[in-house]
N, C-alpha and C positions, 0 to 999 in steps of 0.2 A: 592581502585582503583588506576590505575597507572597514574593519573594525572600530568602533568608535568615533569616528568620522564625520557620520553621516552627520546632514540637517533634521530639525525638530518634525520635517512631513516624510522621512526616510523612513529603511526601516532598519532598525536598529541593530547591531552586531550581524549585518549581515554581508553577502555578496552583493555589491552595487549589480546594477543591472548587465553591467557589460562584463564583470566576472559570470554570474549566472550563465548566460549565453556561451566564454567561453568556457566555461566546463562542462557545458551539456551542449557544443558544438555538434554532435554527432546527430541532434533529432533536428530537424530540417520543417519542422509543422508550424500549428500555432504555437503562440506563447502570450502567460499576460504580461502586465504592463510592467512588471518588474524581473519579467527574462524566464521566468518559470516555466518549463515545459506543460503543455495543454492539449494532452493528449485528448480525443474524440469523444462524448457521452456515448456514442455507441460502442466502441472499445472498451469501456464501461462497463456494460451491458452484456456484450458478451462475456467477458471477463466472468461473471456473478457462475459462469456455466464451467469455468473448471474445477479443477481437482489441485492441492497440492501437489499430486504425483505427475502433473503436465507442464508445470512451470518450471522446466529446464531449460538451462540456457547455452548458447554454445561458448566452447574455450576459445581462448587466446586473444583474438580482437573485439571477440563479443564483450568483453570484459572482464573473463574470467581464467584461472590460472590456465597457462597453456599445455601442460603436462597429463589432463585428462580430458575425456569428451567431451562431458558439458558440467554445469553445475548450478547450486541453486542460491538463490538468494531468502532462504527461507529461515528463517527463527520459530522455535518453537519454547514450550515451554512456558506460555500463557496462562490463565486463566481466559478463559473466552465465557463471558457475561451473557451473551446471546447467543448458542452453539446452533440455533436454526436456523437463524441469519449469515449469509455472504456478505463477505463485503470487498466492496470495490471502488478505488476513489485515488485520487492524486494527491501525491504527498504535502502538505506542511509538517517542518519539524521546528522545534522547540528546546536548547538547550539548555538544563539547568547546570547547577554546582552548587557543591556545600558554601554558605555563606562563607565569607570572611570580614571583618568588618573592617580592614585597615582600606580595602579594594573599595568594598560598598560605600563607604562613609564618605569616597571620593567619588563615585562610580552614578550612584542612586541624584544625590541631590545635582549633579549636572547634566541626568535625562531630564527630572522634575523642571530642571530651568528650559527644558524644551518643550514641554507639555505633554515628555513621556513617562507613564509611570510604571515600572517596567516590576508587574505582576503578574501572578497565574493568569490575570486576563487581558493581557495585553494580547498575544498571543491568538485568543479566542476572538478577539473581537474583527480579528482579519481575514478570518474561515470565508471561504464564497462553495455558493453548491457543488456537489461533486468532490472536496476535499479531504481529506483523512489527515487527522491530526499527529503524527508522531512524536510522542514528547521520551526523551532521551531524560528520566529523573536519578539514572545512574544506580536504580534499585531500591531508592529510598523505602523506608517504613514508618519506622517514626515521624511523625511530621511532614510525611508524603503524601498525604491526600489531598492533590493538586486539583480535582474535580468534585463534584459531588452530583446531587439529584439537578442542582438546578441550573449549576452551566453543564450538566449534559445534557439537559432540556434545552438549553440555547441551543449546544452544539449541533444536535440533530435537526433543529431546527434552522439552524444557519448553513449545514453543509446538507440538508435534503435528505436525510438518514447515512450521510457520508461515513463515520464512523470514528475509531480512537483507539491508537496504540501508546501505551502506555510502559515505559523500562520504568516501573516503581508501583506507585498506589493510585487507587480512588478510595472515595469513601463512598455513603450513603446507598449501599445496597440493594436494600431494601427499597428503597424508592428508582434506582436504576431498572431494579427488575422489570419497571412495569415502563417503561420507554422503549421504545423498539429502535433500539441503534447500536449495530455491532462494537465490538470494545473487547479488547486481550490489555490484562495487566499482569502484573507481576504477584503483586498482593494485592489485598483489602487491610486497612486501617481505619479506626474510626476515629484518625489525628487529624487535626486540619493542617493544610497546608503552611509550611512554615521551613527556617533553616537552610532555603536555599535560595538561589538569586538565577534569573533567564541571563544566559551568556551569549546564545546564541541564538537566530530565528531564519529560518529557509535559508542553512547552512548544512555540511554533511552533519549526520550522526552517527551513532553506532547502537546496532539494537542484535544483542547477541554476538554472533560471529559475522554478521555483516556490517556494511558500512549503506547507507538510507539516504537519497540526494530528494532533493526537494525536485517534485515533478514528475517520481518514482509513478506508477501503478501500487500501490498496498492491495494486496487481493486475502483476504482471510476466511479460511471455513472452521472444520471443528479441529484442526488438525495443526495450524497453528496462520502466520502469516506470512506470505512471501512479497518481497521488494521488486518492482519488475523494470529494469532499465525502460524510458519509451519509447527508444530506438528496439530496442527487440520484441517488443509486445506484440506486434502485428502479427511477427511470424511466429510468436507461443501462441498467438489466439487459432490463426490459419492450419496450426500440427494440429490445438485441440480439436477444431472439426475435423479432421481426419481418423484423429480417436476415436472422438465419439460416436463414428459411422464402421468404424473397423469394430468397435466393440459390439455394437448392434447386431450388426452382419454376422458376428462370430456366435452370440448366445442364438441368435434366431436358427442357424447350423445347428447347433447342441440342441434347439428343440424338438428340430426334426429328428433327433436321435438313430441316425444313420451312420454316426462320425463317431471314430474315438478323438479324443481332444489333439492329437498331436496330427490330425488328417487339419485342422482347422487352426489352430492356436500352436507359435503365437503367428505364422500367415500360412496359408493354404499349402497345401503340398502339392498338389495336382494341378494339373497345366488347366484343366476346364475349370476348377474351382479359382483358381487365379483370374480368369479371367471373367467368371461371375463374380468376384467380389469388386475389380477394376469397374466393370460396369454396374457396379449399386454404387461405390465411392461416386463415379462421376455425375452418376443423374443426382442423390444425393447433395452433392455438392452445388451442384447447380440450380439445385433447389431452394438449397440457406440461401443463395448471393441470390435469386428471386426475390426473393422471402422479404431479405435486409433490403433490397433497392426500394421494395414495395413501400418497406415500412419508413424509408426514408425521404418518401416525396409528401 
């Protein structure tokens, strides 16, 4: 990895561009200009419409152990700041570590002779619309309040209400509340930022039991955050509309109250009901991809 490396217009402790690319080999779309998966604003968009309980992902070559069906990439265990807010957005991460100074003392004044100063807002000032910032603070407390009111106010304003996960602290609360931009931390502190040094930036991370690649989908409701490879997003977004029409179809059955639930849920038992529910899925369906073409010319 090209740690350390780079030039003073690079970005610093990161994947050069052609590592990027091969480690996220597998998604085939756009990408910017430093190799970052760039997955669709409408992939986006629909994303805002699921459920924790739909981002499942398949085993084995999907990316995940091959020993069971599927699995998730989801961390819980947040604080979520704005629980009425989705959020949905492509990953930046951010890695810190408890200072050292024998590292730093060599480390810090040789970015500085690049013209990089490698603080809490270095980081921030790279945000583009549609990002979600993951910062990896390792759980900090003390001396972890890496944000506060006023670069959350940037943030939201630089990534379009993109959003902010946070393994550690923010501070300034109070003034947060009243910003409208999704955010799971760990704690609240009212220490300023201190004690630790960026080691790493659109590098993996680890947030809980997963590991976060820059490019991810981050999609968060009240329930907590999940990481979505964007090689598999499409087809989590394409099961959710299946969901969401099987679910429909199934309480509008229950309304009519002619069914016990096991005549309907969790799929039809009857050859005719089968085949009513096949044809509501398909018109349905054909409805959304109307819908999305319309609204994309």
């Amino acid at each position: 990895m090209a740690w350390l490396v780079a030039p003073a217009d690079a970005q610093v402790f990161s994947w050069t561009k052609e590592e990027m690319v091969e480690y996220t080999k597998a998604w085939t779309g756009e990408r910017f200009a430093d190799g970052r998966p760039k997955v669709p604003d409408s992939w986006l968009e629909r994303a805002k419409d699921l459920s924790q309980e739909e981002v499942q992902m398949p085993a084995g070559r999907g990316g995940g152990p091959p020993n069971i069906a599927s699995y998730t990439q989801y961390d819980g265990g947040f604080k979520a700041l704005h629980p009425e807010l989705k959020m949905a957005g492509r990953v930046v991460t951010a890695m810190y570590m408890p200072a050292r100074a024998d590292i730093d003392s060599i480390m810090l004044p040789k970015f500085r002779d690049k013209g990089v100063n490698l603080n809490n807002q270095w980081p921030i000032d790279r945000l583009q619309a549609g990002d979600v910032l993951v910062i990896d603070m390792y759980g900090k407390v003390d001396g972890g309040g890496i944000i506060g009111d006023n670069l959350y106010y940037y943030i939201m304003k630089a990534t379009k209400g993109g959003g902010v996960v946070i393994n550690g602290s923010l501070r300034d609360v109070d003034g947060i509340s009243e910003i409208k931009m999704p955010a799971y931390v760990r704690s609240i502190t009212p220490t300023w930022f201190g004690g630790s040094t960026l080691y790493g930036y659109n590098v993996p991370v680890r947030m809980g039991n997963v590991v976060v690649m820059p490019g991810d989908i981050a999609f968060g409701d009240r329930e907590g955050v999940s990481f979505i490879p964007p090689t598999l997003a499409e087809g989590i977004l394409d099961k959710a509309d299946e969901t969401h029409i099987h679910d429909e179809w199934t309480k509008m059955k229950f309304e009519e109250g002619k069914y016990v639930s096991t005549d309907i849920y969790p799929s039809p038992r009857a050859e005719e009901l089968r085949k009513e529910y096949q044809d509501y899925l398909k018109k349905k369906l054909e409805e959304l991809k109307a819908a999305r073409a319309g609204r994309g010319k």
